[in-house]
SEKOL-793110 format. One record per residue (C-alpha): residue in one letter; x, y, z. Coordinates in pm, whole numbers, plus 50000, padded with zeros to 5 digits. Layout:
AXYZ/...
This chain:
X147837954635232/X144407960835269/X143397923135271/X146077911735455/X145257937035705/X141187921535724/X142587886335772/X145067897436060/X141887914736173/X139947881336180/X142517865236330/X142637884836601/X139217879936643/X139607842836704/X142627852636885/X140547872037158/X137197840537115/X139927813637157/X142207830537433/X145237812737235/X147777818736954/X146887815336597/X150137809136413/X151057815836040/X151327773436052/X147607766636152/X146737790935922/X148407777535605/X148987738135700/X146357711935540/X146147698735876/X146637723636184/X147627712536502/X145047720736645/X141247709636538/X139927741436649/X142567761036384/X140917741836115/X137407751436199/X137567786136245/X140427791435944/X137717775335738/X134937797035831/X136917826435856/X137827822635519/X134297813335411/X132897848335587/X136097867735429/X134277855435082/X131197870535165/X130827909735219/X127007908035379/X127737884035647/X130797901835769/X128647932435783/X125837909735976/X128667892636237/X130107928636293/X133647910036327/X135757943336195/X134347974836201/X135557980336577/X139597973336414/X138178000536168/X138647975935874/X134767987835689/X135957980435287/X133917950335249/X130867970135384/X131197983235025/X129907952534819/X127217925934825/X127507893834824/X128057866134537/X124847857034433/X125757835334121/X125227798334004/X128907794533969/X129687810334331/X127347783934474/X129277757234297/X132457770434435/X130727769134783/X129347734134726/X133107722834599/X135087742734925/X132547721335154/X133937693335082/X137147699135062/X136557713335453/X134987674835480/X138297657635378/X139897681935637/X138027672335905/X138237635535818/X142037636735825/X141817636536179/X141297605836362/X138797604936667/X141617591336885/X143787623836858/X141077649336951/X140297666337270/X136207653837356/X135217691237322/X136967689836927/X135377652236905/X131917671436941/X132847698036720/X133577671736448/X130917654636484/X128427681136417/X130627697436138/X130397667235982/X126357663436035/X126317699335811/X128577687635562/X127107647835486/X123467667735501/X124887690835240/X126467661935041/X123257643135046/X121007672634962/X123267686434650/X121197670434404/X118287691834545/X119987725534614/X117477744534377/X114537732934486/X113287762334628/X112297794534541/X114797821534620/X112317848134575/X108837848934759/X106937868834983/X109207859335310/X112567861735154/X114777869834866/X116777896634763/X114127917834690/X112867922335047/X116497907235229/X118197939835057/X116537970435198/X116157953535553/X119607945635560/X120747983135472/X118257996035718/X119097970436007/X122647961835955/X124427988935754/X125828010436041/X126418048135924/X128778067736187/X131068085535957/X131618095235588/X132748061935477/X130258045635608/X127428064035416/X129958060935079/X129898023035133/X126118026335175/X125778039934823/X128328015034695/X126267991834756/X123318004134597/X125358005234281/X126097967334342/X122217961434363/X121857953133941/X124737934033948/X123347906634265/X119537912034122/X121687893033788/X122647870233941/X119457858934120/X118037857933760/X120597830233691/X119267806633971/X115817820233858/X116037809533479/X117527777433579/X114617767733806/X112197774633526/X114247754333267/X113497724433558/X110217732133618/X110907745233962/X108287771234012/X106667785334304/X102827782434319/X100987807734184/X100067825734493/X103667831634573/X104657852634230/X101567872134342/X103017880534657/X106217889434514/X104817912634238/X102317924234511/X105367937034707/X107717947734452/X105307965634276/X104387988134575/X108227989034614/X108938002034298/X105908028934308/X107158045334597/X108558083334605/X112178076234650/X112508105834916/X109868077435091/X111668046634969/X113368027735290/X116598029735127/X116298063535181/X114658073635478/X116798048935650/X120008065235514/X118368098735638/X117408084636045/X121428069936021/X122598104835880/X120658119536143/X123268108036449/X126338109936250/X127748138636358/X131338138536190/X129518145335859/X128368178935796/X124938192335690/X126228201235351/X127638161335275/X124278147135449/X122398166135193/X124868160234912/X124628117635025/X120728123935007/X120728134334693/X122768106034534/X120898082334744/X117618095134561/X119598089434202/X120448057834268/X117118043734354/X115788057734045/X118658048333787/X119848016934002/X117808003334248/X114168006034095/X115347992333723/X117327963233911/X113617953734038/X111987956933693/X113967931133607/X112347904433858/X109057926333764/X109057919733428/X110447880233464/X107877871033709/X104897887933525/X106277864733245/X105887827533445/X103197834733639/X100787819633368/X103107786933408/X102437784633757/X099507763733952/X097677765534290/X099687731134374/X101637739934689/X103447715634839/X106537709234729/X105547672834629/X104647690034288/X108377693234224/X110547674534074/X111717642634300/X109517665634560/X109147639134790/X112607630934837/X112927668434913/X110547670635168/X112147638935339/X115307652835371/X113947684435500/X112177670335798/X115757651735835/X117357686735838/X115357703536064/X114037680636331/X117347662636351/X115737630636326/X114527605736173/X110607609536211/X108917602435909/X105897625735780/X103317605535888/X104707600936234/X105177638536264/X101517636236122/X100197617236375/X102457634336657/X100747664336590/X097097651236602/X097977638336904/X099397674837084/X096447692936946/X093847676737131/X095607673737448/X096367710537439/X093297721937358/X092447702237641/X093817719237844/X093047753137707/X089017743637756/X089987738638107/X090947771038167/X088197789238014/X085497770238199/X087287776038552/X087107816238416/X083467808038296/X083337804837976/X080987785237782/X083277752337654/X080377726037564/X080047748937209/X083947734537150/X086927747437124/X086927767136805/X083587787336985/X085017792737303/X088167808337094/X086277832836911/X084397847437219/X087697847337391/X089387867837109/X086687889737050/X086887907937382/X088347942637320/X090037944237649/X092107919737493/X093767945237230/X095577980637210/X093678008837005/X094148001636659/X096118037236586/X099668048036617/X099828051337028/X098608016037027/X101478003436811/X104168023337017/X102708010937341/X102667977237258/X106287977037206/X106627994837558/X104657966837709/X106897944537554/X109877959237673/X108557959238011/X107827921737996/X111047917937889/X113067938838185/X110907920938422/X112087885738342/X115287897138316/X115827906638643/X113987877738781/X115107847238582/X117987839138810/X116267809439004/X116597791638607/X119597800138515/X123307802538582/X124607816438246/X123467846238108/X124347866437796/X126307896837793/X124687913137508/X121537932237534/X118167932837379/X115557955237218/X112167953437037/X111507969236740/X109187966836476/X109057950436168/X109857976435872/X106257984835767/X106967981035381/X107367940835425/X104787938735769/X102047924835583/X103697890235465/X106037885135793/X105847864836099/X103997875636381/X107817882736539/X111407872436515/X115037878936638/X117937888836526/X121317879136690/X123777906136826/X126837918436652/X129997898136785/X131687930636882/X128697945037094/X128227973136859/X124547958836793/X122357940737079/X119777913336995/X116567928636861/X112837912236899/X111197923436558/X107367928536639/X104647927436343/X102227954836416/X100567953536074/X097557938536232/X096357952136563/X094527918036654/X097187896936532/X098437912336889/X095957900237227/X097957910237513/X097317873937628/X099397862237410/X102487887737429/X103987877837744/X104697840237514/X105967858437244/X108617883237431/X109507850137628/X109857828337280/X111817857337096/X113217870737350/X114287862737766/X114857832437800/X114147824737459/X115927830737127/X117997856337280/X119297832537576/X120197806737323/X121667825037041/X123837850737231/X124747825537498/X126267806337187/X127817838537032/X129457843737348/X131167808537447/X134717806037496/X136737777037352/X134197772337102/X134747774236741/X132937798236561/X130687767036364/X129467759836693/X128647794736766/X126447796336479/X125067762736393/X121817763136212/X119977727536398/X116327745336375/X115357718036615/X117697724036860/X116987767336842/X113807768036788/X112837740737049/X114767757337307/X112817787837224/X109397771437269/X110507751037618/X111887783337728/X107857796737702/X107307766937949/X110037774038120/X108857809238185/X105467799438329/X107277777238507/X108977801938750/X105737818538780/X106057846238521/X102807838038363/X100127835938630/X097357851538501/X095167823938361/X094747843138058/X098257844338001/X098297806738041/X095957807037796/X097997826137632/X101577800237652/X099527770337520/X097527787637241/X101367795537171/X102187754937178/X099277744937058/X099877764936706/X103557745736701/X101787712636725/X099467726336470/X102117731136249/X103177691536223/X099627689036137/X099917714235840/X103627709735729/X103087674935669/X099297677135538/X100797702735255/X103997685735158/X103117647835205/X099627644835200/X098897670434940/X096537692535106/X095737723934929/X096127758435075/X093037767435180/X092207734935374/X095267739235547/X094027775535615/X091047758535758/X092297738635997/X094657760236115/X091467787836212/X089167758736333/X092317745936549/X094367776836747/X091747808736705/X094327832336566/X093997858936333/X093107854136008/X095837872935875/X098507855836126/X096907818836002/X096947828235608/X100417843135620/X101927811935857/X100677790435582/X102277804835296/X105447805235525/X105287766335554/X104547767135134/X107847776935087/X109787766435381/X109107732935335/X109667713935690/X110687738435918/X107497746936075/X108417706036240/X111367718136407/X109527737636699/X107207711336857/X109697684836767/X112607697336981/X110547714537279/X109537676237299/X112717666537317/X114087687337568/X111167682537749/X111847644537774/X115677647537831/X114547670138144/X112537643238281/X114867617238245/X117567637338418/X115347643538695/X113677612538765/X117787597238724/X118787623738992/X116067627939250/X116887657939466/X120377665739294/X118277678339008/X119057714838933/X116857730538623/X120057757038597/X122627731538587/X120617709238320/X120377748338126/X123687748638136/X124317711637953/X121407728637728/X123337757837638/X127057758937713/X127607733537377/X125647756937149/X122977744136874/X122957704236857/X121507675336686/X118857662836905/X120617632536870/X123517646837039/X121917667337283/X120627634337450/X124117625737480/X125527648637646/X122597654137905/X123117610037945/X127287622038015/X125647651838268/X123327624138496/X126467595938470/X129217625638613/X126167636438873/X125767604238977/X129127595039011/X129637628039274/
């Protein structure tokens, strides 16, 4: 009855997204009546399958359904087969129906379910080339963020299916060794810097009190506002917590301890991923994947050359209207720019709780002033908070993380505060913008929020599309005159000017072999950031082959697609109707994107 009762739950859930009836037949035919049906049955199904995500998506809790925020997810080799084998069986679904009988709204939808799926098909051969465990991501750091961030506790059995899943944490940790062992029997190993990090990290992990562990103290701050349990059961729920990190938790880490302690001698200060196996047919289909086109690396090379001079162009510009000395170049100019201490908070615990304050404010204040730009907004709210300290010193500078479905979360703008210059106040109106209004948050919870859309296109992972919105929305933001400080100008194309460094960089490590440390070069002779922002953005694109392209890439392409449409319609250009084309389809192939804003000029033209 129990898991009856979930899908009935998530049925209702599309029920109340769609604004229609889901009938026993759509849910059980191999080919519903309607498209839609078949879409969301097949991702419902897929998220039933997977405890984590549920937890993340927050589709049941509200129906008081909480069992599967018990358990972790399937980690194991033969759980990804099943996966691989279910996608395309969804394929043949899909293909069963013919172009002719669907609505164009379902048309689109196929379309870009099928983009995931033939990308999936073609990149099968290559699924385990990567390296599920490094200093950005991996169970090791994914687990305690996602208990502290996404585990809600308001009651009893919410803290019992916290602990649960502690005692699930050996068990996934495994599995990961699977994948793990089966990378090394191919030779797929990380570079040598990488296992460092991760040994770095879980070392320190593992060394910590667990009365000071995150698992912990996080269980303790959620305890802390739960006010159905009683003091006697919070302390009794301590208590277990701090036996399981000792008998459970920490042992489930020696195990990736003691394995990567073991390979690091096998590994080699060759980064790119052209050092793999077939690398290079890797890397091609990752700059596929995430630009959504068909630029090869030495285009995106050469693109990026390009953008970096005219930017810092620009930037010189600036500096020598406000006086600065430009003829000693660019990379001098930066450095007497950045080392200004107005330009930074105290370096001390009041400065790190003020500059999330000042981001908040930044925040509020486009909100209520964005209106000129936009006609849809999202319901859901926003936040910032700061990146857990225990993993600060190998994040991003920022990022975001979507809002529950069922409001019980808002969006949240993770700040890194590990390094107090990493942070010029210059440079945080960009960031807040980027992450946040009318950024990430805009475009993500917009999406979350569409009716009539199936729940694929609510969530579709087209980095181009996302996180090229996310830089034109930076432009966007200047734009309606939210940046007018010079310095904050500075501040939006230092911002762009690191994305364009970034084709530079991607494409010198992966295709033209660069090591490391010249790529850590040019970066700091090319955008004057931080040290520690340049050396840990790096080792991001090391093992995230390709995605640093996406940015640049697609803020270039809406960029274009918003010329066209206004030098097509004149004076019946409106920047918030061309938002809406943007983001009332969700994320997009570029590709497709172009299309429909071609289908918005033809119907505005036709008025």
């Amino acid at each position: 009855m129990k898991r009856f009762a979930k899908y009935i739950g998530l049925l209702l859930i599309i029920v109340i997204a769609g604004g229609g009836t889901f009938a026993a037949y759509e849910w059980n035919a191999d080919k519903p009546f309607r498209f839609r049906s078949l879409l969301d049955r097949e991702v419902v199904k897929l998220a039933f399958e997977d405890p984590e995500t549920l937890t993340s998506l927050g589709f049941l809790e509200g129906l008081g359904i909480k069992d599967h925020n018990a358990h972790l997810s399937d980690a194991s080799l033969a759980h990804d087969q099943r996966l691989m084998a279910k996608a395309m069986e969804i394929k043949a679904l899909i293909e069963a129906y013919s172009d002719s009988e669907l609505s164009e709204n379902d048309l689109l939808s196929k379309r870009i379910a099928l983009y995931l799926l033939d990308y999936l098909e073609a990149a099968a051969p290559y699924q385990y080339h990567n390296y599920p465990a490094n200093q950005l991501f991996g169970i090791q750091s994914a687990f305690p963020s996602f208990m502290q961030a996404q585990h809600q506790v308001h009651d009893l059995e919410d803290a019992e299916n916290y602990l649960h899943r502690m005692t699930e944490l050996p068990r996934k940790f495994n599995q990961y060794m699977e994948g793990l062992t089966l990378r090394e029997e191919r030779n797929i190993l990380p570079p040598r810097f990488v296992v460092q990090r991760v040994l770095d990290e879980m070392n320190a992990f593992v060394a910590t009190p667990p009365t000071e562990n995150i698992l912990y103290t996080a269980l303790e701050e959620k305890l802390s506002s739960a006010s159905d349990i009683s003091d006697e059961q919070k302390s009794d729920l301590l208590a277990r917590a701090v036996d399981l990190i000792e008998t459970d938790v920490y042992p489930a880490y020696d195990t990736f301890i003691d394995y990567f302690n073991r390979v690091i001698d096998k590994t080699n200060s060759d980064d790119g991923i052209w050092h793999l196996p077939q690398g290079d047919e890797v890397y091609a289909l990752a700059l596929q994947f995430f630009t959504t086109t068909d630029y090869t690396a030495d285009e995106i090379h050469e693109i990026g050359l390009r953008e970096v001079d005219r930017i810092q162009a620009e930037i010189l510009a600036i500096l020598a209207a406000e006086g600065y000395d430009t003829s000693v170049g660019f990379t001098a100019a930066m450095e007497v720019l950045s080392a200004n201490p107005d330009f930074y908070y105290e370096d001390s615990d009041a400065g790190r709780a003020q500059i999330l304050e000042d981001y908040q404010i930044i925040l509020d204040e486009i909100d209520a002033g964005i209106d000129s730009a936009f006609n849809i907004r999202p319901i859901a709210g926003m936040e910032v908070v700061r990146i857990p300290e225990f993993k600060e010193k190998t994040s991003p500078g920022a990022y975001y993380q979507q809002p529950a479905i069922d409001g019980s979360r808002p969006g949240r703008f993770f700040a890194n505060l590990y390094d107090i210059k990493a942070t010029p106040k210059f440079g945080m109106r960009t960031l807040a913008y980027h992450e946040g209004i009318p950024g990430h948050h805009f475009q993500i919870a917009i999406a979350m929020e569409l009716e009539g859309m199936p729940l694929i296109r609510r969530m579709s992972p087209f980095t181009a599309y996302t996180e090229g919105w996310a830089l034109y929305a930076e432009q966007v933001a200047w734009e309606q005159g939210f940046q007018n400080d010079p310095y904050d100008n500075i501040g939006r194309l230092v911002a762009e000017l690191f994305r364009a460094v970034r084709l530079v960089v991607d494409t010198g490590i992966h295709h033209q072999r660069w090591t490391r440390e010249e790529a850590i070069d040019y970066m700091l002779s090319n955008t004057g950031m931080a040290e520690s922002d340049v050396v840990s953005e790096i080792e991001r694109y090391i093992v995230m082959p390709g995605q640093a392209t996406a940015y640049k890439i697609g803020m270039m392409k809406i960029l274009e697609l918003r010329s066209k449409a206004q030098n097509a319609l004149g004076d019946r250009f409106d920047i918030r109707d061309f938002h809406d084309v943007v983001l009332k389809n969700g994320a997009v192939p570029l590709a497709i994107l172009e299309e429909l804003v071609d289908q918005y000029i033809a119907e505005r033209n036709a008025q």
